[in-house]
C-alpha positions as CSV (number, residue, x, y, z in Angstrom):
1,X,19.4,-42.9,17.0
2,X,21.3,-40.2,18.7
3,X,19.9,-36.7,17.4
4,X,18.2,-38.5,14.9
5,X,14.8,-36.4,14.1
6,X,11.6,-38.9,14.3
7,X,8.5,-37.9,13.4
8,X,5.4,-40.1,14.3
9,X,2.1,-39.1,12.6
10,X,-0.5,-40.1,14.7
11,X,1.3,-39.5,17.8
12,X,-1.1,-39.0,20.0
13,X,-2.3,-42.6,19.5
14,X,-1.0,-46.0,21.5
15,X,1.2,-46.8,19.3
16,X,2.4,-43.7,18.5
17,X,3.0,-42.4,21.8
18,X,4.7,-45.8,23.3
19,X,7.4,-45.6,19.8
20,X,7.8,-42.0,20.5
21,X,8.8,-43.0,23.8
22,X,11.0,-46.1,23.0
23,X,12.6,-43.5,20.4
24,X,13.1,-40.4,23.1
25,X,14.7,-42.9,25.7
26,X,17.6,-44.1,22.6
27,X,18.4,-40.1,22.3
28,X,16.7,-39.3,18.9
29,X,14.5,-35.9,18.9
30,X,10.9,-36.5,18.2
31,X,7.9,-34.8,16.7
32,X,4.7,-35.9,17.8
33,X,2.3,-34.9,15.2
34,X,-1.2,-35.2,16.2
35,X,-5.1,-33.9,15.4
36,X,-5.2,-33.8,19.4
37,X,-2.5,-31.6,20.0
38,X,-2.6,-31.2,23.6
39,X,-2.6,-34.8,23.7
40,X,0.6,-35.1,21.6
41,X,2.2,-32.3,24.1
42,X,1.4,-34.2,27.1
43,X,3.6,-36.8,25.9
44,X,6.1,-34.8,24.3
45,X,6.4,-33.3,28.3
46,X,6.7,-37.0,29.5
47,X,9.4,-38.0,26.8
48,X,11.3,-34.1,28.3
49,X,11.0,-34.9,31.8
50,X,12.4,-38.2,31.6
51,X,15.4,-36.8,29.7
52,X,14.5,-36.9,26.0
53,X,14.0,-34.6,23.6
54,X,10.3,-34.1,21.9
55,X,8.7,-31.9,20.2
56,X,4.3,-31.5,19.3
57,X,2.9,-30.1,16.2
58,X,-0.8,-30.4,15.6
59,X,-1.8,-31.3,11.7
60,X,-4.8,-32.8,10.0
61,X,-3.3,-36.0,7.4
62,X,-5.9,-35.5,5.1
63,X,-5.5,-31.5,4.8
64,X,-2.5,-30.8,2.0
65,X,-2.0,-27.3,3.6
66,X,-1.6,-28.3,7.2
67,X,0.9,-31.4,6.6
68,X,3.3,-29.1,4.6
69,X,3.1,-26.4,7.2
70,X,4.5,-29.8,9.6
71,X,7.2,-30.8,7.5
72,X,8.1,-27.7,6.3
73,X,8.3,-26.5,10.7
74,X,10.3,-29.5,11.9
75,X,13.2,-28.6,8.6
76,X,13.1,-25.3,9.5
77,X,13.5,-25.2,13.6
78,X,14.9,-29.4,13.5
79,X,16.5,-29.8,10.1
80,X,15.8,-32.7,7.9
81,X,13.7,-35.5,8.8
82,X,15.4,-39.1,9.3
83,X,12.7,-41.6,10.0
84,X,8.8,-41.4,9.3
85,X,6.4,-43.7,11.4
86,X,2.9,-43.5,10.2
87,X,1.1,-44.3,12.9
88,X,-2.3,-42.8,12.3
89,X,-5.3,-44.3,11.3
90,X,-9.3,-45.3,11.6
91,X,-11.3,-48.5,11.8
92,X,-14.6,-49.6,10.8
93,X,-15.8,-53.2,11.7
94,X,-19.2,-53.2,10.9
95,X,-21.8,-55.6,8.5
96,X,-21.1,-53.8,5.1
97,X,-24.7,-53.0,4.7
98,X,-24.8,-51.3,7.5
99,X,-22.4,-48.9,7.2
100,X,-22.7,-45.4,6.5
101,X,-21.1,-44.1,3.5
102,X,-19.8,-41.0,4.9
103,X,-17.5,-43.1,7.4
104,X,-16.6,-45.2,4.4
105,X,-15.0,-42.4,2.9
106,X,-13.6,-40.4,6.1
107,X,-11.6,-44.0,6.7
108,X,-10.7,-44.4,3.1
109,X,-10.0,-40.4,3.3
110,X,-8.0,-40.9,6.2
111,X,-6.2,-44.3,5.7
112,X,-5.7,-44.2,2.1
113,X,-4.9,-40.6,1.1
114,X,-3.8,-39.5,4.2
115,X,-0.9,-42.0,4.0
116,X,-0.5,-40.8,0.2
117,X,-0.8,-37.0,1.4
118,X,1.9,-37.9,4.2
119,X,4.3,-39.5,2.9
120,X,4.3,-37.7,-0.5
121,X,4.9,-34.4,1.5
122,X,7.9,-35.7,4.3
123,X,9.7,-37.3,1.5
124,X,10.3,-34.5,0.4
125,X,11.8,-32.5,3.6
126,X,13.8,-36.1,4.3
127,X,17.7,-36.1,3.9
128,X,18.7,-36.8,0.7
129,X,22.2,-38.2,1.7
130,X,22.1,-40.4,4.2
131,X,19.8,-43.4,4.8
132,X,16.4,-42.7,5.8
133,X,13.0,-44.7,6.5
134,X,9.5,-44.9,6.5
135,X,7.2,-47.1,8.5
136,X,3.7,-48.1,8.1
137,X,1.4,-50.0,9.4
138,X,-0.8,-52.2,7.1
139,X,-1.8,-54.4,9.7
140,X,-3.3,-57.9,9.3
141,X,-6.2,-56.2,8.3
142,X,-4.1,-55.3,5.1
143,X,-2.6,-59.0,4.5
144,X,-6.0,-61.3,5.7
145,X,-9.5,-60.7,5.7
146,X,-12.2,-61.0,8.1
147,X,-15.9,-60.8,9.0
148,X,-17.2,-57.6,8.6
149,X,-14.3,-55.8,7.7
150,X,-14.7,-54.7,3.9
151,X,-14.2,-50.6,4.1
152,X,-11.3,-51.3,6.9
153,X,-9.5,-54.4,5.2
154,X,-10.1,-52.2,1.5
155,X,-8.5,-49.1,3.3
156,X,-5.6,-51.3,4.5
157,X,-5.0,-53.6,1.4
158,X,-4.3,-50.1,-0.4
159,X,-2.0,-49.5,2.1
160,X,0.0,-52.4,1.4
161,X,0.1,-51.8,-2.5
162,X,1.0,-48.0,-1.6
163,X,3.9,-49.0,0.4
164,X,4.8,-52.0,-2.0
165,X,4.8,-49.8,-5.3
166,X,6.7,-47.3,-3.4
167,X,9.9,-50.1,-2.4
168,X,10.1,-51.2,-6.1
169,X,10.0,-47.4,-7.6
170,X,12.8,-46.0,-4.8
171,X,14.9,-49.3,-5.0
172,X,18.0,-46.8,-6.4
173,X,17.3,-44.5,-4.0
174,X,18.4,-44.4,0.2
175,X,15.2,-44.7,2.1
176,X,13.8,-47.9,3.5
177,X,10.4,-48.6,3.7
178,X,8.7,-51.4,6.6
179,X,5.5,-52.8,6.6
180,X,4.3,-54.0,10.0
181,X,1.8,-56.6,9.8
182,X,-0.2,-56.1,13.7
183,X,-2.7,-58.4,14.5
184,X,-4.7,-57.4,17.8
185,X,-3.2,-54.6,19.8
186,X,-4.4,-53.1,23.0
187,X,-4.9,-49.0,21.9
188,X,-8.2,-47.1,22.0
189,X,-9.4,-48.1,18.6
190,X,-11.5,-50.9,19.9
191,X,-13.5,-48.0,22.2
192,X,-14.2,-46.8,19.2
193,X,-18.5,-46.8,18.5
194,X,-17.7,-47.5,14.8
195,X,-16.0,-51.2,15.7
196,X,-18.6,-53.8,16.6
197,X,-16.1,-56.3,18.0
198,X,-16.1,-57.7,21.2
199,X,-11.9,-58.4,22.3
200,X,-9.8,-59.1,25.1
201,X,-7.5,-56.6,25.9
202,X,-5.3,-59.1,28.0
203,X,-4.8,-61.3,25.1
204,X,-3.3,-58.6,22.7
205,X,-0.1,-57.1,21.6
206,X,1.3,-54.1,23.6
207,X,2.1,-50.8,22.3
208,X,5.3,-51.4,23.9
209,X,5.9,-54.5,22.1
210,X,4.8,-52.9,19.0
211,X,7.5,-50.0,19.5
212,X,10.5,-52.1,20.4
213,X,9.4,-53.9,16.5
214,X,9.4,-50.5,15.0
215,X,12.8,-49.4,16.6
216,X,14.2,-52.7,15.2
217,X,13.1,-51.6,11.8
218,X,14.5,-48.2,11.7
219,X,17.6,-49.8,13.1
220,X,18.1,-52.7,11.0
221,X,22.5,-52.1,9.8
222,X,22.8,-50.2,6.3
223,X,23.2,-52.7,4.2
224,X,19.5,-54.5,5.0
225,X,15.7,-53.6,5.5
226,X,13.3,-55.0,7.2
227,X,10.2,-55.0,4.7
228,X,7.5,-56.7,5.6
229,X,6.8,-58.7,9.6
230,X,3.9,-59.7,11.0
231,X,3.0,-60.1,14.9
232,X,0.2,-61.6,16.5
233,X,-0.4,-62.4,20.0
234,X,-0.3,-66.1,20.0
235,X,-4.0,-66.6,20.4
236,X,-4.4,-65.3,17.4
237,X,-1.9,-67.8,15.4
238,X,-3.0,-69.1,12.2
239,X,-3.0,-73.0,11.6
């Protein structure tokens, strides 16, 4: 990973912030790329001070002009991007008839064509000659469904076929695409008013644990990919 550029969208977020920081402590540069940009910096300081190099931009996922202004900065002042880790997102767990169409469509807005948006845009500032990757994060929300979860599990299950279609249409080409399957993992979505869930924090998946999976991925050798793993916290096991 040494001078390897890394940019996490949605790093402002658990997961993003604790993969940033597995990726700054392995020597890569990384881009934090956040809505909350002063969030995003206060990491990018922590990744600095501890010896790494990282770098914040702020950018809205769903806004076309704002992600190319991102990718279009970190080519210009970085170079070429090696890995993308899209790491942003929003959840809804609510009884379907109870939920408000406008936050149906700011989470299918935001985890559907945001990742589109994304993706379509860094692929494009990405090296062309050497191996590259792309992460995502389906979740188990976009392989199993649950109670109360239809606009979330619809948002994620596009997800899945986004990434899916995407491995079978660049299969000639040099960039690697993982889909990480998360059940339950202790971040700030479940503080969000929008998820009627009761958890227990204790119980879950840390974003640590989640970033040392993600730095496996990007780092599987050149002749394999990791495509598709799922993790739950073993209270959650199926049977």
């Amino acid at each position: 990973m040494k001078s390897k550029i890394i940019l996490i969208v949605g790093g402002s977020g658990g997961i993003g912030s604790a993969t940033a920081k597995k990726f700054g402590k392995e020597g890569a540069k990384v881009v934090l790329a956040a809505r909350n940009k002063t969030k995003a910096e206060e990491i990018a300081k922590e990744i600095n001070d501890n010896g790494g190099e990282a770098f914040a931009i702020e950018t809205d996922a769903t806004d076309p002009t704002t992600v190319e202004r991102m990718a279009s900065e970190i080519e210009n002042q970085l170079g070429k991007i090696d890995v993308l880790i899209n790491a942003f997102g929003q959840g809804i767990i609510q009884p379907f008839m109870d939920i408000d169409p406008a936050d149906a469509k700011e989470i299918i807005d935001v985890n559907v064509f945001g990742t589109f948006l994304v993706t379509q845009t860094v692929m494009k500032h990405m090296k062309e000659d050497e191996p590259t990757s792309v992460v995502m994060f389906p979740g188990t929300m976009g392989k199993y469904v649950m109670k109360n979860a239809s606009v979330y599990a619809a948002s994620k299950f596009a997800i899945q076929g986004f990434a899916k279609a995407l491995i079978e249409e660049q299969r000639r080409g040099k960039t690697k695409f993982s889909l990480l399957y998360l059940g339950g993992v202790d971040t700030p979505f479940w503080d969000d008013d929008r998820v009627n869930m009761k958890v227990k924090k204790d119980m879950m998946l840390t974003t640590e644990e989640v970033a040392d999976a993600v730095f496996y991925a990007v780092n599987q050798p050149s002749g394999s990919v990791l495509n598709e793993v799922v993790i739950q916290p073993e209270s959650h096991q199926l049977v």
